[in-house]
N, C-alpha and C positions, 0 to 999 in steps of 0.2 A: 494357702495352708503350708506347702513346703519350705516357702520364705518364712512363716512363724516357728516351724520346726528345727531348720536351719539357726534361724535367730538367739532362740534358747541355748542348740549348741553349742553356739560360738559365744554366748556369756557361760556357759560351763566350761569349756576350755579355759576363758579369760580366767576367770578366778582359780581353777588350776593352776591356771602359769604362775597367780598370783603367793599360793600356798607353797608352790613344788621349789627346790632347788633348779638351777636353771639343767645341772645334768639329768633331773628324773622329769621335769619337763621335758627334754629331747627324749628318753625313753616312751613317754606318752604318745608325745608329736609320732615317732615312729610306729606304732600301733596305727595308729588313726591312718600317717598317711596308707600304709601297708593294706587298711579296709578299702580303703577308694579305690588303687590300685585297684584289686581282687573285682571290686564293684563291674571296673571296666572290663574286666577279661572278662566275665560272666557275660556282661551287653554284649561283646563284641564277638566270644566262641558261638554265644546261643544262638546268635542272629547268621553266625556264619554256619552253622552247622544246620540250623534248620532250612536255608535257603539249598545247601550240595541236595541233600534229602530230599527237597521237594524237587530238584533239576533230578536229581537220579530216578525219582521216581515217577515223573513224566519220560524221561529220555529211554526209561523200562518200555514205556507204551509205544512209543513213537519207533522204537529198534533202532534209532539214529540219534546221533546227540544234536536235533536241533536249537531244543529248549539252551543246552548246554552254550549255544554260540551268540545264541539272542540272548541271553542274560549279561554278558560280560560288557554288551556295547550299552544296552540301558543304562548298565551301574557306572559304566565310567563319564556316561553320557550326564546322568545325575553328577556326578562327584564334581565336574567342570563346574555346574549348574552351582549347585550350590556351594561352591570356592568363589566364582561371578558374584552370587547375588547375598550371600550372605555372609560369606568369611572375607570380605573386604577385595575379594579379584586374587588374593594371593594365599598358597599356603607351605611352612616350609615344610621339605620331605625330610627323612632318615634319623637320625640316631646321632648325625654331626653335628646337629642343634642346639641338643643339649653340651655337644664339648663348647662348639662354639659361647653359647650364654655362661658358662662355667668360666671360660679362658678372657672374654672379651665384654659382655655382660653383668657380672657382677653375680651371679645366678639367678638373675631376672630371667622366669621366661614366661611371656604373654599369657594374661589370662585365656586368649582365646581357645590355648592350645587344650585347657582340662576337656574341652567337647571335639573342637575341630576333626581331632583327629580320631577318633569315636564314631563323628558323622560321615565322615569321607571316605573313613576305611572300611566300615560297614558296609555303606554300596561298593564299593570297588571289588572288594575282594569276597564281600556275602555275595554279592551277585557274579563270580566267577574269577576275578581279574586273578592274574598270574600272580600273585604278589602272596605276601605275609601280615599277621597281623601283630607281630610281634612288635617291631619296630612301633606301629602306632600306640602299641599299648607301653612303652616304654617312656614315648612320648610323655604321654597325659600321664602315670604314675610321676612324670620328673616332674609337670606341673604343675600336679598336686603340691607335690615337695616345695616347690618354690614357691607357690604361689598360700600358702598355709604361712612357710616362713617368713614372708613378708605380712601376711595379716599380723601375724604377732610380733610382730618387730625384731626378729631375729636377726642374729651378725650373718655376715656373709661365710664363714665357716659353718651354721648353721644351715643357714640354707643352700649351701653344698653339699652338706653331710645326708639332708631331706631329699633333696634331688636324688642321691644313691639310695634309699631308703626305698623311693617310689619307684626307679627304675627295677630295684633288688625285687621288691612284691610283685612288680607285672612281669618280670620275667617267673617268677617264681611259681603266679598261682597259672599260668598260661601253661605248666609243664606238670605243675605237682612237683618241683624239682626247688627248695630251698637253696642248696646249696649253691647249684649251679648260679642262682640268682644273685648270692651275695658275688660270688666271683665274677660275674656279669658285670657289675656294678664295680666293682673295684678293678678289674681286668683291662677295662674296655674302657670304660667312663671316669673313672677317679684313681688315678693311676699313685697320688700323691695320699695317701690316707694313712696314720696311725694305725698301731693294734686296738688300740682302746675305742677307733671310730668302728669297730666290725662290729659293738654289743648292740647298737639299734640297727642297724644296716642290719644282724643275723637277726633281730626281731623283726623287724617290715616284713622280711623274707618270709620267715612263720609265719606270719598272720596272715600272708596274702595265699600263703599254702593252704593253709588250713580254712579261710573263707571261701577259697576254690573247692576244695575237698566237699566241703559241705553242700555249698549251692549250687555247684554242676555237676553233671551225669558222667562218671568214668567214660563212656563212650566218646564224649569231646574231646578228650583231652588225648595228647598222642603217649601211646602208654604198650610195653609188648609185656606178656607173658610167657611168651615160649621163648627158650634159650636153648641153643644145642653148647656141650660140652667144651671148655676152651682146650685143644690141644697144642702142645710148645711144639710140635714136630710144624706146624704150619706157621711158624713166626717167618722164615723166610717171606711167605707169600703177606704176611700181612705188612711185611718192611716194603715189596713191591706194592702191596695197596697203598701207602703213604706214599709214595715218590708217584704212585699214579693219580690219586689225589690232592696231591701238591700241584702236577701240572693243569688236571682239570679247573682249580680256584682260579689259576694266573688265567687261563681260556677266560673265563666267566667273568673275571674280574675286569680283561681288558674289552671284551666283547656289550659286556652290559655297557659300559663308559661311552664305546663307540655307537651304540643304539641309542643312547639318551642326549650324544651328541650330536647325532644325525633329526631326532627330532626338535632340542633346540635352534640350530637351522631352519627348520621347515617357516617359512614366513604365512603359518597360515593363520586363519583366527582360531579361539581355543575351540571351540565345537567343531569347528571341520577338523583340526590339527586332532582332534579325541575321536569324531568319528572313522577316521581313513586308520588309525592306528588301532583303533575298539574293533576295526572290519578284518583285518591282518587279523588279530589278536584272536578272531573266531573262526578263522580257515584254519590256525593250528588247531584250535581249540574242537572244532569238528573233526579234523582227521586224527589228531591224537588227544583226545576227551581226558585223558589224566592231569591236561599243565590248564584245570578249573579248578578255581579256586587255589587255595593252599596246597591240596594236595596230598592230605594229612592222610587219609584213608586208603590212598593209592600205596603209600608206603606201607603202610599195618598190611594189605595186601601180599605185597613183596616180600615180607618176612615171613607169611604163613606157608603152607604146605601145597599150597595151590594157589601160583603166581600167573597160572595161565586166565583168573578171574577179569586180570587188567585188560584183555582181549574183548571183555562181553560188552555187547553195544556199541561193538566198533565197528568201522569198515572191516577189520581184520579178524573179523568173530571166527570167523572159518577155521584159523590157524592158531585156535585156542589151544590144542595142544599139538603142535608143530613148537619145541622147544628151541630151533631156530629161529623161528619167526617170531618168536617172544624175544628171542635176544635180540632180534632186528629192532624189534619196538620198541625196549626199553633203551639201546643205544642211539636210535633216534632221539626219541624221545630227552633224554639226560643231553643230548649237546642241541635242541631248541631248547629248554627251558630258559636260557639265558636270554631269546629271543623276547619270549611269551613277555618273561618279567619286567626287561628291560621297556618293549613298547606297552606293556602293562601304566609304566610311573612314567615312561619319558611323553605318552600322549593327554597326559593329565588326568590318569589315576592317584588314589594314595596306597601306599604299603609300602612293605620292608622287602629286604633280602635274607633276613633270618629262615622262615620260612621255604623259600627256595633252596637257601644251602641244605636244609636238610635233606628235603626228597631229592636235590641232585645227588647229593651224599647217600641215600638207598639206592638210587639206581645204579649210583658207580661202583657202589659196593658190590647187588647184586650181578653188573657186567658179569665187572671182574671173575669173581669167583666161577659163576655162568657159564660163563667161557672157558674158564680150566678146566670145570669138569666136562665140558660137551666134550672139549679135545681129549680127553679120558687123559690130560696128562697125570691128574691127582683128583681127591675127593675133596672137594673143604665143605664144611660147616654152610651154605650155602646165607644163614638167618644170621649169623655174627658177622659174617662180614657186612649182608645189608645192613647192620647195625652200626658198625665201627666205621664205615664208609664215611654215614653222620658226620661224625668225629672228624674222618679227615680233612671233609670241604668245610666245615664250620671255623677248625682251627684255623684253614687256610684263605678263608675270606676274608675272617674277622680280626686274623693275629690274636685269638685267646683260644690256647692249647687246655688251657685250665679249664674255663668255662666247658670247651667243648666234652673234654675227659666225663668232668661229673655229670651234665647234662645227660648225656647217653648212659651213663653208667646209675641217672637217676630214675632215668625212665624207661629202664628195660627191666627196673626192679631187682639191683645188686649189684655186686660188684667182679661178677666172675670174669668181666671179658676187660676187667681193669686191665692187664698186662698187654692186650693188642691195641686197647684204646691209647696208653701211652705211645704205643712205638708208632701208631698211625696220625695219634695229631702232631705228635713233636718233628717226625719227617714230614709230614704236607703243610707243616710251620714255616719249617728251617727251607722247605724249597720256595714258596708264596712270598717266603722275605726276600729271598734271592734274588728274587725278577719284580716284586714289587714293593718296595719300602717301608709304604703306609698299605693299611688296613682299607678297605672299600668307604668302610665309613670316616677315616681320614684324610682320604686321599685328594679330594677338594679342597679341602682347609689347609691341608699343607703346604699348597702349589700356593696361599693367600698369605699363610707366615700366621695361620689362625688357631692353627691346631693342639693342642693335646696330644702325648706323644706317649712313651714310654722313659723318654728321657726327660729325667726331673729339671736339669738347667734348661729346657729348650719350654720346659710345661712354664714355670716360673719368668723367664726372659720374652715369652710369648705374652703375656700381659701387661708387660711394660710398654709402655707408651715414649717412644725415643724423643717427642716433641717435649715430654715433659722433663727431662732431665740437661736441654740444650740451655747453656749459656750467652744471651744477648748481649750482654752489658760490658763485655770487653773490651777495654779503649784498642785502638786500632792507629798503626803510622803510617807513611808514607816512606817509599822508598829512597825520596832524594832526601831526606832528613840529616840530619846528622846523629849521634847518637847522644846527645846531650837532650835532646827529644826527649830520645826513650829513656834515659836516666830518669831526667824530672819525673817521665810517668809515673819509675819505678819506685822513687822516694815518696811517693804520692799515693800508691795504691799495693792492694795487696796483689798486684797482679805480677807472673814468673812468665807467663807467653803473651805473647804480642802477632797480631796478623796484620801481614805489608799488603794495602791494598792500593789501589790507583784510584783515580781521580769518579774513574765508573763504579767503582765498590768492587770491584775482580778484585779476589788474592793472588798475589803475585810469589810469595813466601810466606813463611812467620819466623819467629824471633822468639829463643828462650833465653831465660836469666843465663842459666847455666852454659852456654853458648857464649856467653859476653864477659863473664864474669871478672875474667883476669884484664879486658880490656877496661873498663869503666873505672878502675884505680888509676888508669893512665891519660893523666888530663888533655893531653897531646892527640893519644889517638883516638881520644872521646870526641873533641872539638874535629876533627881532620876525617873521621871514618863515618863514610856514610852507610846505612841501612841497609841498602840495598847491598853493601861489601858483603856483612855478616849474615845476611838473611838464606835459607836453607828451604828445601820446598817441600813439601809435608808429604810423607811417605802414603798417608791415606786420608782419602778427603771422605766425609758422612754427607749423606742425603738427609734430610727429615723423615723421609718416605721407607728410608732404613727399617727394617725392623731391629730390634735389640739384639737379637742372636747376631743377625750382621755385624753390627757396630761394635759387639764383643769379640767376636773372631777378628776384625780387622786392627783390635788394640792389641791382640794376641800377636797379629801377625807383624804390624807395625813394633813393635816393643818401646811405645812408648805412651805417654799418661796424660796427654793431650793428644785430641783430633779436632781440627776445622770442619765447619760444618757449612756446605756451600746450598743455596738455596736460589732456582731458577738462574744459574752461574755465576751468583754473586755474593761475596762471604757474608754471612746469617751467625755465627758464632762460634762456640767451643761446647765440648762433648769433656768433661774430666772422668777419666777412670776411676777415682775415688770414688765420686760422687751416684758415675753408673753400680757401681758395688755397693755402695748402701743402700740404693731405692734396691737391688737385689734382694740384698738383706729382709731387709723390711716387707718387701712383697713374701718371700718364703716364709717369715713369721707370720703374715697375717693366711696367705695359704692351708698352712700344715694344720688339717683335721685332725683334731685329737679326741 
């Protein structure tokens, strides 16, 4: 019945694409993908929401959060299971996936991914795992994108432009936050996009707002209503909450790396390697019962009027109000989270770090502030800062001060606390760049030469393929030659460089026109000068293996318009700078969303 429903459809779309110009086509497309999108946040908050609910309210009965530790290992223990037996033994994780299909892919990205990541993240993270669902649902909104623009035959600027569309909606209706959605999408993932590409990308957004709005319960969705007053006498302190949130992202950022590294290693099979790290995962997870799940509810806590609630059902119930003992908790608490998350995805869960940054970003928030006041050194607002805290670990995980800005500024409902959200994401930016380059979600691809950047030459040269632009066809001399040799070649071919190789294929030099020029008039010392006289040894040799950004800095550096290209240590050909600058060309035209 759903394949005859489906069927229908997708011949109503066809003869849409068929009537519409192809730009109010891509308006359409954008609608639709923005529905799917929404589709999945709905499956995926519902199922997560109604699972914390049912742990909370057994872990009510029990006075101890057992339910709370036995759920995190079943769900990761499924997620293995069904990555083994049904999604092929592999699945990819994060939010890189999508730069990578974008950069290197074409924006092909696998059908699998519109469910995959729906299926995996729902047990992982509905049944407790430290993780987010953000990422996953970002996932499947791109696949949507892709995987739509490819049933319809669209260009690959299309289905790039669809991919941000779908990413825009599932950040979008996951928050009730459009905006922050479009900026998501262009911030983080599409770095290279026109003005004129933000009218479907800001439609997807809506729709997926507005489908969320409708079909889920305000309660899922992470949402504050109480604001206390922004005062400018406390910007000092919120310039030290960004430089302390600056340093906590670079903490998190290198700590998760090293947990996901150390279970890479682990030589175990994926069930044992899932259950020894599902078992960790529930000794936090029993002593400190807030890093279940997302986490979403712990936060709305911390900003309300009574933060000592995150004590109940704990070991720590006693010291519910003992306002030191809260600050013990929640400072624990904010420097494991990195732990929880980390052997959450590194023992073969699925989820994001979206997620995590935030409630690390409440708890650092409410430290902070916490802590000034116990010291009675000042008063602050105690609910803006756990708010703007958000801000600082989101800007400083992710490298998107934008995103993070309106985000929090969308879902506290206004924009009064806009003036600390600036100073707090653009300081915990400018420190996270300081000590780490790339973004969490780039930082693997970047170390491959795979990545999506901020910098449009390195987005652009990242797609080129340096195999494709090498020149085999070069004739090549021999160094005992004479140069009457190379003459003949040169009256024979449109060739200016020449590479002296030996009898093994090694270069030994090369040889340009303009190097010769004034000799080859002189009959004398054309017949009498050998090759090897005039030959000069090449300031910078290319690998294949090169990527393009290499091979441009080193013509940069060389300043010159040929390079040799040595392959297994034996000359393979020529590199022309011309020719590297046209495929440039030509990749950035085909590139540029508009």
């Amino acid at each position: 019945m759903f394949k005859k429903y489906l069927s229908k459809l997708e011949t109503i779309i066809a003869f849409a694409q068929s009537m519409l110009t192809p730009k109010q086509f891509i308006f359409l497309s954008s609608v639709l993908v923005g529905i799917s999108a929404a589709f999945a946040v709905i499956v995926l908050k519902t199922f997560a929401h109604w699972v914390f609910s049912f742990a909370t309210y057994v872990s009510g009965i029990l006075k101890l959060g057992f339910i709370n530790s036995i759920l995190p290992i079943i769900g990761i223990l499924l997620t293995v299971f069904v990555v083994k037996r049904v999604l092929g033994g592999t699945i990819e994780k994060g939010t890189s996936q999508i730069l990578y299909a974008v950069a290197k892919k074409a924006s092909i990205i696998p059908k699998k991914q519109m469910y995959a990541q729906i299926i995996t993240s729902s047990l992982t993270v509905g049944l407790g795992g430290s993780a987010g669902l953000e990422s996953p649902i970002v996932i499947t909104g791109a696949a949507f994108g892709s995987n739509y623009a490819q049933k319809y035959k669209l260009s690959y600027k299309d289905r790039t432009l669809l991919i941000g569309c779908g990413v825009a909606a599932g950040i979008a209706a996951a928050f009730n936050a459009p905006i922050a959605g479009v900026l998501f999408a262009i911030e983080v993932l599409l770095v290279d996009v026109s003005i004129s590409a933000f009218t479907p990308i800001m439609i997807a957004a809506a729709t997926g707002a507005l489908v969320s709005v409708i079909a889920l319960d305000e309660t899922i969705l992470l949402s504050f209503k109480q604001q206390q007053t922004f005062n400018y006498h406390n910007i000092p302190f919120y310039v030290l909450l960004g430089l302390f949130t600056g340093f906590i992202s670079v903490y998190y950022s290198r700590n998760f790396e090293r947990v996901e590294h150390f279970f890479d290693r682990l030589k175990f099979s994926p069930y044992k390697k899932a259950f020894f790290g599902a078992s960790v995962l529930a000794i936090l997870i029993f002593i400190f019962p807030t890093l279940f799940g997302e986490g979403y509810e712990s936060i709305k806590t911390l900003s309300e009027n009574d933060p000592g609630q995150l004590l109940k059902n704990t070991l720590f119930e006693g010291f519910r109000n003992n306002s030191w003992a809260l600050l013990a908790f929640v400072g624990v608490t904010m420097m494991l989270k990195v732990f929880a998350t980390g052997i959450t995805l590194g023992c073969g869960g699925n989820g994001g770090n979206f997620a995590p940054s935030l409630f690390l970003g409440s708890y650092v928030g409410f430290f902070f502030s916490k802590f000034l006041n116990l010291t009675g050194l000042t008063k602050l607002p105690i609910s803006n800062f756990t708010m703007v805290g958000m801000a600082g670990i989101l800007s400083g995980l992710f490298h998107a001060p934008l995103t993070a800005i309106f985000l929090i500024a969308e879902i506290t409902g206004g924009y009064n606390l806009m003036i600390p959200l600036m100073i707090v994401a653009s300081i915990s930016f400018a420190i996270s760049k300081r000590f780490e380059k790339h973004s969490m979600d780039v930082k693997n691809l970047a170390k491959k030469g795979h990545a999506f950047t901020s910098n449009k030459d390195t987005n652009v040269l990242s797609t080129l393929d340096t195999n494709s632009i090498i020149q085999t066809d070069y004739l090549t001399v021999s160094p005992d030659e004479n140069l009457e040799k190379l003459v003949d070649l040169i009256s024979h071919s449109n060739q200016v460089i020449f590479a002296v190789v030996d009898k093994d294929g090694e270069i030994l030099g090369i040889v340009h026109f303009n190097t010769i020029r004034e000799i080859i008039f002189n009959p004398y010392r054309v017949k009498y000068t050998l090759i090897k006289e005039v030959m000069i040894s090449p300031v910078e040799i290319i690998s294949p293996e090169d990527s393009m950004e290499t091979v441009m800095n080193k013509f940069e550096k060389a300043k010159v318009v040929f390079l040799p290209v040595i392959k297994e240590g034996k000359y393979y050909g020529f590199i022309s700078k011309s020719i590297a600058l046209e495929a440039y060309r030509a990749k950035l035209k085909s590139m540029t969303i508009e």
